[in-house]
Structures are given as structure tokens and as C-alpha cells.
C-alpha positions as CSV (number, residue, x, y, z in Angstrom):
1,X,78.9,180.6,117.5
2,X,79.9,177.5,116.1
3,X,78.3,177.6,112.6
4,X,79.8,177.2,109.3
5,X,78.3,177.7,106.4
6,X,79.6,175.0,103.5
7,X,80.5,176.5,100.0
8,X,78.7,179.8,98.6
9,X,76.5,180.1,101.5
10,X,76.0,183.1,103.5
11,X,75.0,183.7,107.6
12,X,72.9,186.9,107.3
13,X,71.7,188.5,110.7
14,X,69.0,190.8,109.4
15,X,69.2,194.4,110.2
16,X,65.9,195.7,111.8
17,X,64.6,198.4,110.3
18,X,63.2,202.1,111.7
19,X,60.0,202.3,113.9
20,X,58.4,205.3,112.4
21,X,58.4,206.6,109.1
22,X,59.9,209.5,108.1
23,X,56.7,211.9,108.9
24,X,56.7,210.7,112.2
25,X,54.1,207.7,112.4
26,X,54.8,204.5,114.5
27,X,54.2,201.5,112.5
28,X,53.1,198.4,113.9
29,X,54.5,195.3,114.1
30,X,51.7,194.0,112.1
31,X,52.3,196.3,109.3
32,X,56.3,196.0,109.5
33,X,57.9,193.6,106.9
34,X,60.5,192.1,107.3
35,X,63.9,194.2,106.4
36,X,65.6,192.9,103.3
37,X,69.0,194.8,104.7
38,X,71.5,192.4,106.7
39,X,75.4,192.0,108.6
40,X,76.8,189.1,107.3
41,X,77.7,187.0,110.2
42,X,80.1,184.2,108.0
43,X,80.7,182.9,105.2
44,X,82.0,179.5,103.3
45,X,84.7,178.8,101.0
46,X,83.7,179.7,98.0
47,X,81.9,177.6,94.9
48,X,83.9,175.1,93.1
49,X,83.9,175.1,89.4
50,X,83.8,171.8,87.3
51,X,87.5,171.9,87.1
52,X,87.7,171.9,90.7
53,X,89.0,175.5,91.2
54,X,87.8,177.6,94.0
55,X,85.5,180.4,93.1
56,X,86.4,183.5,96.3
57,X,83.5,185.0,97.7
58,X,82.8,188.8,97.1
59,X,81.6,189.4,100.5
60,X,83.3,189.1,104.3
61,X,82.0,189.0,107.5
62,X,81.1,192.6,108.7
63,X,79.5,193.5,105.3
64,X,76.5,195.5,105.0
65,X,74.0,193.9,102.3
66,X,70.4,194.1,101.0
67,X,69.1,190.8,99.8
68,X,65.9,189.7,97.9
69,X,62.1,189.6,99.7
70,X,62.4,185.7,99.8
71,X,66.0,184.9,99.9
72,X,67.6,182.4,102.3
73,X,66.2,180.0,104.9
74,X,65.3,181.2,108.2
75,X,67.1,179.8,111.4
76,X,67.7,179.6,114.7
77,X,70.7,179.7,115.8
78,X,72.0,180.3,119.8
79,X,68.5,182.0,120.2
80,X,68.9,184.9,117.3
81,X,66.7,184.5,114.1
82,X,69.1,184.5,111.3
83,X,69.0,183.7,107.7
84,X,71.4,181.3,105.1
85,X,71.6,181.9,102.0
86,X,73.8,181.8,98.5
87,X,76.1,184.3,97.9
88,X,73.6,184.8,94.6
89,X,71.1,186.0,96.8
90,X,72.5,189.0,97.6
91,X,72.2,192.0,95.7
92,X,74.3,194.4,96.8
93,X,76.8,196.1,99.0
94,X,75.9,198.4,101.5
């Protein structure tokens, strides 16, 4: 894959989520939202602060994370639905 994301932005490859719930019903795919748990695919730099000083990033490619309903932007990229989004976004660790 050739994309980079710039600064505190994130690649997220969402995680699909289980097909039946946990009494054993199949849920649709019209009833199915979509899973707010991803792999983060890369990641950029890091935020700069006014001084010019490099701000890490907490998280690495290979992380587990769970992520707002309506973060990020979704995209296509090499055929797989993926999602970019600031390192804000994300809420958590997995």
C-alpha cells in the first residue's frame, strides 16, 4: 500500500463485527451497523506544536482501537473500505 497519512492522522481498517448475537440470532446486514472497533493500518508523524516540536503518536500500526460512531472519512483504498482519521478520534486501546 502506498498510503501515508500526513501529521496526526490515522489509517483504520475496521474490524467486522459477529454475525449473530449472543442468543444465537443472525442479524441482517440491514440491521448491522457499522463496527466502531478497528486495526490501525499506519500512521503519521505526529502533530507539531506552535513551537515547532513534534508531538509522538500514542498508537502504532497493529493496534487494536474503538473509535467514535462518526469518526474519520471513509475511503477506498487498493479495493478495501478503510477509514482516516485524527489520532483524537480514537478512544481507546484494545
Amino acid at each position: 500500500m502506498a498510503f501515508t497519512p500526513l501529521h496526526d492522522r490515522v489509517l483504520v481498517r475496521r474490524i467486522e463485527s459477529d454475525e449473530k448475537t449472543k442468543g444465537g440470532l443472525i442479524i441482517p446486514d440491514t440491521a448491522k451497523e457499522k463496527p466502531a472497533e478497528g486495526e490501525v493500518v499506519s500512521v503519521g508523524e505526529g502533530a507539531r506544536k506552535d513551537s515547532g516540536e513534534l508531538i509522538p503518536m500514542t498508537v502504532k500500526a497493529g493496534d487494536r482501537i474503538l473509535f467514535g460512531k462518526w469518526s474519520g472519512t471513509e475511503v477506498t483504498i487498493d479495493g478495501d473500505e478503510m477509514l482516516i482519521m485524527k489520532e483524537s478520534d480514537i478512544l481507546g486501546l484494545l
